[in-house]
BAMARDREN-523821 format. One record per residue: residue in three letters; x, y, z of N, C-alpha, C in turn; residue number from 1. Coordinates in steps of 0.02 Angstrom, whole numbers. Atoms other than C-alpha are relative to their C-alpha. Last residue first. Layout:
<zapas>
ALA / X / Y / Z / X / Y / Z / X / Y / Z / NUM
...
</zapas>
This chain:
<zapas>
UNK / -49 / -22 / -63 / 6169 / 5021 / 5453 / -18 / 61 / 30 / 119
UNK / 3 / -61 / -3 / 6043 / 4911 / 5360 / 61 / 32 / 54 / 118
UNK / -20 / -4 / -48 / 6098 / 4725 / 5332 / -8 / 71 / 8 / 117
UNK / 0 / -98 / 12 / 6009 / 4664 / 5185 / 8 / 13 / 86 / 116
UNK / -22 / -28 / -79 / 6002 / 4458 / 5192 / 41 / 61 / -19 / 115
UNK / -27 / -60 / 7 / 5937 / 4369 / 5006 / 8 / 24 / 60 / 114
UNK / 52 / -56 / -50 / 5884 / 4213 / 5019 / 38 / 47 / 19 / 113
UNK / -51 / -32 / -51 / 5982 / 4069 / 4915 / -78 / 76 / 11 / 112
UNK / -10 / -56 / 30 / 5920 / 3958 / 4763 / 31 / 65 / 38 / 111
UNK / 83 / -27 / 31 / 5940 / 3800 / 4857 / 42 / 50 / -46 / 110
UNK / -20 / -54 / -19 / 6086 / 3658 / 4832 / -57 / 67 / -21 / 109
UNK / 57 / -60 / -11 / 6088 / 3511 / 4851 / 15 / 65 / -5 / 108
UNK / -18 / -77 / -27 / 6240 / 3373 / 4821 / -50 / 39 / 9 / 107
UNK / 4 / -55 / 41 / 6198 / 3199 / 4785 / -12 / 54 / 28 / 106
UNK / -15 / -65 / -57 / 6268 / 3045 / 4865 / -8 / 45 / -63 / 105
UNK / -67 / -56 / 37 / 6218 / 2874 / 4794 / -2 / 59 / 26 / 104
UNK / -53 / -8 / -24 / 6156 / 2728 / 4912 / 54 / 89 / -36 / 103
UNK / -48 / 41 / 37 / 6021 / 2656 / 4819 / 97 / 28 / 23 / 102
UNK / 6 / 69 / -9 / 5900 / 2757 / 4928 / 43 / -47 / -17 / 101
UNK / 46 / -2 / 19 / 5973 / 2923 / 4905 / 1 / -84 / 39 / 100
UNK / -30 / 62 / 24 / 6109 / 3007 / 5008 / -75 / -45 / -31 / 99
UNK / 20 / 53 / -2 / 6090 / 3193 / 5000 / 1 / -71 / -22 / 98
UNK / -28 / 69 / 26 / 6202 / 3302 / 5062 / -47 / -45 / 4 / 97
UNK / 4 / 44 / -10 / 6135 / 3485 / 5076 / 17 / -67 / -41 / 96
UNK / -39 / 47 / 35 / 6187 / 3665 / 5048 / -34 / -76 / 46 / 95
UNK / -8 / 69 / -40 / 6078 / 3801 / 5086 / 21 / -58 / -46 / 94
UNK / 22 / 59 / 38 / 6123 / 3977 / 5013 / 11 / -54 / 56 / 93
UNK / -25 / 52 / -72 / 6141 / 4148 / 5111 / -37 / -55 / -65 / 92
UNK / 74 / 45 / 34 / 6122 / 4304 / 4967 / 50 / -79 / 46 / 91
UNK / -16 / 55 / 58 / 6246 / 4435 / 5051 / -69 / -30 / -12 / 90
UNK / 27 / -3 / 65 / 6261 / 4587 / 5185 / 11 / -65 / -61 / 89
UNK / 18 / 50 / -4 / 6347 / 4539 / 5329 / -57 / -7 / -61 / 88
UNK / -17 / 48 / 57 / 6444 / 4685 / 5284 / -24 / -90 / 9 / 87
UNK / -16 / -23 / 73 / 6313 / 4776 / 5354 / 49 / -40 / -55 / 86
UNK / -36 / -57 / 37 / 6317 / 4695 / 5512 / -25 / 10 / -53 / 85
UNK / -6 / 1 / 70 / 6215 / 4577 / 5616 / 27 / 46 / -24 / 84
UNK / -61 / -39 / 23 / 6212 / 4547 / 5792 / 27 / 7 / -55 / 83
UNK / 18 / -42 / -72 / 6120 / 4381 / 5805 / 55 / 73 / -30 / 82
UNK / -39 / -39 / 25 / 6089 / 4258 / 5643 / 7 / 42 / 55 / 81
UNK / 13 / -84 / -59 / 6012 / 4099 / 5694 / 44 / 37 / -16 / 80
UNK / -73 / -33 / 2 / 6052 / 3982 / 5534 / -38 / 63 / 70 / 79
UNK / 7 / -51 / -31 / 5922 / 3829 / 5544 / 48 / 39 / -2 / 78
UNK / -61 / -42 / -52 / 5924 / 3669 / 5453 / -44 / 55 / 17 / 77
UNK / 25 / -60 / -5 / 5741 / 3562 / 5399 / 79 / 36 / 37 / 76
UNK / -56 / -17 / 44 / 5729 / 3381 / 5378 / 8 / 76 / -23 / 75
UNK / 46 / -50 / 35 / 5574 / 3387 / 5486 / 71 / 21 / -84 / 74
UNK / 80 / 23 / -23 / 5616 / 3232 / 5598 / -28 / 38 / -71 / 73
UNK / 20 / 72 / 45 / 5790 / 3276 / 5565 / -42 / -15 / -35 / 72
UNK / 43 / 48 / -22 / 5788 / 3445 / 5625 / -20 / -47 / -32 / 71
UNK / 28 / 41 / 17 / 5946 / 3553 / 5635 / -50 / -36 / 30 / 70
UNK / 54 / 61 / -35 / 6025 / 3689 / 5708 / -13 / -50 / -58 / 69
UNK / 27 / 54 / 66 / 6160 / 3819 / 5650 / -28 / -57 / 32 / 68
UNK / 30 / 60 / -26 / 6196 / 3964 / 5776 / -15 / -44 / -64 / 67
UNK / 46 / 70 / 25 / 6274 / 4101 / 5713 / -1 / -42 / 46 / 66
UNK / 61 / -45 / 36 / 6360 / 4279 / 5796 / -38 / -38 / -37 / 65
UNK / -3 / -25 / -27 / 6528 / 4186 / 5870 / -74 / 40 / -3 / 64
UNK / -29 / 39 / -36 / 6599 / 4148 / 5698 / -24 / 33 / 57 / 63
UNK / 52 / -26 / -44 / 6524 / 4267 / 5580 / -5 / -57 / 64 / 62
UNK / 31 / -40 / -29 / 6687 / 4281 / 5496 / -40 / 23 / 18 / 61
UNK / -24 / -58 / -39 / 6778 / 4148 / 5537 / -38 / 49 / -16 / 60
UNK / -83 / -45 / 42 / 6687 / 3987 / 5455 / 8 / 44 / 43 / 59
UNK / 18 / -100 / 5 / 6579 / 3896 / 5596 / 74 / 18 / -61 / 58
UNK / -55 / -85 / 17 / 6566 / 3733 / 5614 / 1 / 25 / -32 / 57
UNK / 30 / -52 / 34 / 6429 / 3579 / 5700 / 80 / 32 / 19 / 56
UNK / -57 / -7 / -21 / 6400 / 3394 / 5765 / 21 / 80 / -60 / 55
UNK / 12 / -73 / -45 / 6238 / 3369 / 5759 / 54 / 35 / 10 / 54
UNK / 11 / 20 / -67 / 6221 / 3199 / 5722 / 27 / 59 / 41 / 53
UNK / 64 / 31 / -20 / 6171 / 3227 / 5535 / 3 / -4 / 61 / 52
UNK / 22 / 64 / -12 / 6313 / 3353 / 5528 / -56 / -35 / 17 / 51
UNK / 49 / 46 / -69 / 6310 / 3529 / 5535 / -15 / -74 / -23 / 50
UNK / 51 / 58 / 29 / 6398 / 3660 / 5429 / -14 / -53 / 52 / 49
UNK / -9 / 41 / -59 / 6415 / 3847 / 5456 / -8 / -56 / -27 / 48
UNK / 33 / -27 / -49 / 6451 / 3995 / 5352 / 27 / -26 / 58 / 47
UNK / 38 / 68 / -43 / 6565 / 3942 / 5207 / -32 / 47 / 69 / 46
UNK / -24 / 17 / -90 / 6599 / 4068 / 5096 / -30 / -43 / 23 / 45
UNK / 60 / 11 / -46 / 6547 / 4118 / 4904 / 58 / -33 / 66 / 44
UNK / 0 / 60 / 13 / 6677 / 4232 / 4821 / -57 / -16 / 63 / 43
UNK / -43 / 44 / -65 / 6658 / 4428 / 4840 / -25 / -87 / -51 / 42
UNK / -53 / -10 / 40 / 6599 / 4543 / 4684 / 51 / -21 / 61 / 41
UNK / -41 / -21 / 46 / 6445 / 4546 / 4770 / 55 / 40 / 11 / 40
UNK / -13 / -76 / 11 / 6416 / 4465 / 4938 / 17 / 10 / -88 / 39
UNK / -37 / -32 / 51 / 6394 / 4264 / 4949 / -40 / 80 / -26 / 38
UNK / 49 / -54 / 27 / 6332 / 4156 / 5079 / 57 / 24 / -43 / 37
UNK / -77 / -39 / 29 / 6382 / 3978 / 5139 / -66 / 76 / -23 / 36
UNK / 20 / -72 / 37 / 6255 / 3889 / 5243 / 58 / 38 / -16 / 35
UNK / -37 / -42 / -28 / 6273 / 3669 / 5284 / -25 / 95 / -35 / 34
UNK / 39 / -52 / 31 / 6205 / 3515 / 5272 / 47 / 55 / 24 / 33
UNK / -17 / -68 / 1 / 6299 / 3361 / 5293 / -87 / 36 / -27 / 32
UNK / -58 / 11 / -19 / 6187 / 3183 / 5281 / 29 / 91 / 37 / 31
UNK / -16 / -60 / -10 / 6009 / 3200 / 5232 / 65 / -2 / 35 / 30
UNK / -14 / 9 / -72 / 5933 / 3015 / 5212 / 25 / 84 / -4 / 29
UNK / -4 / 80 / -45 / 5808 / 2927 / 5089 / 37 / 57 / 45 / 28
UNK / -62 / 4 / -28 / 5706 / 3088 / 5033 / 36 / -61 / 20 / 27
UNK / -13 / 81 / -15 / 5580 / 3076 / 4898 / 77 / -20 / 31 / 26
UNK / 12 / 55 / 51 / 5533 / 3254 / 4899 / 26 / -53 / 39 / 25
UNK / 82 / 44 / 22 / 5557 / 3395 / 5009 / 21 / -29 / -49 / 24
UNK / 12 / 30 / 41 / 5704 / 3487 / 5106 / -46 / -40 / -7 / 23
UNK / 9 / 29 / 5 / 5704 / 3655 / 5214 / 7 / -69 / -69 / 22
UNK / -26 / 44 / 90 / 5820 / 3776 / 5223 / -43 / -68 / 20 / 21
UNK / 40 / 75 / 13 / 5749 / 3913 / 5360 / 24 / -37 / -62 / 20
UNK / -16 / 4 / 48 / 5860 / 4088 / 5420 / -32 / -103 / 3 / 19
UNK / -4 / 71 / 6 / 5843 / 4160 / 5558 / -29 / -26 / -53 / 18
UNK / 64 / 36 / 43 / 5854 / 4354 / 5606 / 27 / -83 / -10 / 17
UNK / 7 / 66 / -4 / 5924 / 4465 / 5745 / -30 / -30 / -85 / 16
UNK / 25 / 40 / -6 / 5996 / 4645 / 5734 / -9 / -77 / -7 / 15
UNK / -6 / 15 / -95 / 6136 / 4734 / 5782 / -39 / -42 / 3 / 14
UNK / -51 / 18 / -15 / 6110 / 4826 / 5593 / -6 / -22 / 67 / 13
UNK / -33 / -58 / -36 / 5932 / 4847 / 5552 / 82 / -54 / 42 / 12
UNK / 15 / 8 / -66 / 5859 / 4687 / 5442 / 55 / 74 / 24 / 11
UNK / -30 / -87 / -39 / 5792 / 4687 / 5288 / 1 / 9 / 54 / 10
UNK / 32 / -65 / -1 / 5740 / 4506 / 5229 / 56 / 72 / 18 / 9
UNK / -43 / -75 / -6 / 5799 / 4326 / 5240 / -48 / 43 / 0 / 8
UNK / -25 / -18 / -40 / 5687 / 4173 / 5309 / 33 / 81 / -2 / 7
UNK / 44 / -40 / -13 / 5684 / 4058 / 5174 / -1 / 38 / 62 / 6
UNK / 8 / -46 / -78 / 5776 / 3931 / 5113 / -57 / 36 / -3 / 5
UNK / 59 / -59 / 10 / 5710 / 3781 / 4996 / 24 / 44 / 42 / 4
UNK / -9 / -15 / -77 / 5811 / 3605 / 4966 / -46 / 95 / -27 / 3
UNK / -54 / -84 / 11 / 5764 / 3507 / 4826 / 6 / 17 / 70 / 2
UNK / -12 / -29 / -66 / 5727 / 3313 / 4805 / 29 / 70 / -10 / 1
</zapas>
């Protein structure tokens, strides 16, 4: 089982973009998921994270400026990004909890999608 974002790019400051983590393979269930990002020569951060039942939070500083969705069905998060900065600048990673068939809990985690904040 991996997880996959996708989504980043070069975006003009103020602007919008959205951000895709899907997972594939031999899934039994998808618990937490969540998006942390990480700036150089900064530590990684928590974004947002989102519960299997939807239930959803925000770190502080793009608090207010994300959205974090989910789709079961499609085992698939979402990061709506609105009003974007420069120092919003980072590589955005998807984190997921997966619980396997036999019950055991294993962590996810993609390779991350780069987000360029022009000013």
């Amino acid at each position: 089982v991996q997880v996959v974002e996708s989504g980043g790019g070069l975006v003009q400051a103020g602007g919008p973009l959205r951000l895709s983590c899907a997972a594939s393979g031999s899934i039994g269930s998808i618990s937490n998921m969540a998006w942390s990002r990480q700036a150089p020569g900064n530590e990684r951060e928590l974004v947002a994270i989102i519960s299997a039942s939807g239930i959803t939070n925000y770190g502080g500083s793009m608090s207010g400026r994300v959205t974090i969705s989910r789709d079961n069905a499609k085992n698939t998060m979402y990061l709506q990004m609105d009003n974007l900065k420069p120092e919003d600048t980072a590589v955005y990673y998807c984190h997921a909890r997966h619980i396997t068939g036999g019950g055991r809990r294993v962590e996810l985690w993609g390779q991350g999608t780069q987000v360029t904040v022009s000013s």
